[in-house]
C-alpha positions as CSV (number, residue, x, y, z in Angstrom):
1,X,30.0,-20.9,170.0
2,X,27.5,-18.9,168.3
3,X,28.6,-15.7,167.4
4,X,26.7,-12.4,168.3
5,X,29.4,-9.7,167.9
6,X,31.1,-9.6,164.6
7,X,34.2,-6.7,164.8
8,X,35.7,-5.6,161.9
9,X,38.4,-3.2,161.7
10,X,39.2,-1.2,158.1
11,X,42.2,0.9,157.2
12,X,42.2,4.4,155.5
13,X,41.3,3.1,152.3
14,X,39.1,-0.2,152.2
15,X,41.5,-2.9,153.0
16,X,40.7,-5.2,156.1
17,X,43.3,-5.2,158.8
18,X,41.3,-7.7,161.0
19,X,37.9,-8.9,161.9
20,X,36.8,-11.2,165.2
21,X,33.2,-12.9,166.7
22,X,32.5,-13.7,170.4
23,X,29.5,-15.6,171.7
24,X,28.4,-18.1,173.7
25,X,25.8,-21.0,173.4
26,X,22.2,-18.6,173.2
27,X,21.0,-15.4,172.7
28,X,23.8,-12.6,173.3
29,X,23.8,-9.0,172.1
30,X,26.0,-6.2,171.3
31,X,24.2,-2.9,172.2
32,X,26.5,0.2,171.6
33,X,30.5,0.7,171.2
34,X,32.5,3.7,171.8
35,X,35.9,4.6,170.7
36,X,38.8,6.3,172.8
37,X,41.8,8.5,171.4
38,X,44.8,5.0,171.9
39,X,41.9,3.3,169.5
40,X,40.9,0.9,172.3
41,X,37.0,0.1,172.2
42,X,34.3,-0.9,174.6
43,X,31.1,-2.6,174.2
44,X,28.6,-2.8,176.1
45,X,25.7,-5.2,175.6
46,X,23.5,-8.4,177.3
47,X,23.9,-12.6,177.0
48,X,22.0,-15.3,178.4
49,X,24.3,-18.4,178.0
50,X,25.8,-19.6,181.1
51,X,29.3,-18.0,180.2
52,X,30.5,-16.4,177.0
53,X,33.9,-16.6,175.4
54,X,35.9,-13.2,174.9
55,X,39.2,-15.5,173.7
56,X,41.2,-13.8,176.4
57,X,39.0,-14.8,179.2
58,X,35.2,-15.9,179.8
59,X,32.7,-14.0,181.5
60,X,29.9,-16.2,183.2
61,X,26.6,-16.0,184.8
62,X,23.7,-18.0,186.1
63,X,21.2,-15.7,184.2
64,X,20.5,-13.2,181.8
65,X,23.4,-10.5,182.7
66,X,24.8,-7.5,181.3
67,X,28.8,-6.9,180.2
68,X,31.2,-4.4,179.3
69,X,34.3,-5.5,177.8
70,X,37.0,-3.3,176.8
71,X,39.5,-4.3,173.6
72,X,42.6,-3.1,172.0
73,X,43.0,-1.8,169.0
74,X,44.1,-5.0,167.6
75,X,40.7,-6.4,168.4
76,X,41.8,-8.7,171.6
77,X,39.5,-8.2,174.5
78,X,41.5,-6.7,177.4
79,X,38.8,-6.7,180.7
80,X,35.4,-7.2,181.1
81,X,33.0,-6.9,183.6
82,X,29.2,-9.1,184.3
83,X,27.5,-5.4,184.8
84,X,24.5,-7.3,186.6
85,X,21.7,-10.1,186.5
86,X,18.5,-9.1,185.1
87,X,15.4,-10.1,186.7
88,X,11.9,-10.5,185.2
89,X,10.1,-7.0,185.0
90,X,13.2,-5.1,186.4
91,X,14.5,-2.5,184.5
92,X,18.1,-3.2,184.3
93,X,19.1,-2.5,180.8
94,X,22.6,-1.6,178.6
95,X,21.9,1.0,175.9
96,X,25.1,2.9,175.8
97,X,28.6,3.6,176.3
98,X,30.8,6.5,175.9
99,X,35.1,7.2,176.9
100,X,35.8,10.1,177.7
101,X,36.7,13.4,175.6
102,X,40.1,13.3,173.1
C-alpha cells in the first residue's frame, strides 16, 4: 500500500490524539476535506489503482475514478462512494467538498 492521504488529528494544545494513511498500489490523491458540527470528515479526491484500501472497506475500479469517503471523528472511514470513471479528455474532475451549515 502506498499511502496518499496522511490524516492527523491534534487536540487543543499540540498533543496528537491519532493519525491514519490510505492508499492503494499507484497514483491516488486527496483533493479537499470538509468538517461537520459531530466532527465527522469527508474527503473527496481521485486514484488510479485497481482498488484502494479505506481499512473499513475497499473501494475499486477498473480506471482512473473519483471517491468520496466519509470518516468519524476517530479517523475510521465510515462510507464511501466510486463518484465516477474518468475518461481521456473528459472533464470529470473532484475539487471540493463542503457539509452543510453548524
Amino acid at each position: 500500500m502506498v499511502p496518499w492521504g496522511l490524516h492527523i488529528l491534534y487536540a487543543q494544545e499540540p498533543e496528537l490524539v491519532w493519525a491514519k494513511s490510505f492508499g492503494g498500489s499507484h497514483n491516488e490523491s486527496q483533493n479537499d476535506m470538509a468538517v461537520d458540527k459531530q466532527g465527522n470528515f469527508y474527503v473527496i479526491g481521485g486514484f488510479m489503482s485497481e482498488e484502494i484500501d479505506f481499512g473499513s472497506f475497499i473501494l475499486t475500479t477498473e480506471y482512473h475514478s473519483h471517491y468520496l469517503v466519509k470518516f468519524n471523528s476517530d479517523g475510521e472511514a465510515i462510507w464511501g462512494k466510486v463518484l465516477g470513471i474518468w475518461i481521456p479528455y473528459s472533464s470529470i474532475y473532484t475539487y471540493s467538498v463542503a457539509v452543510d451549515s453548524w
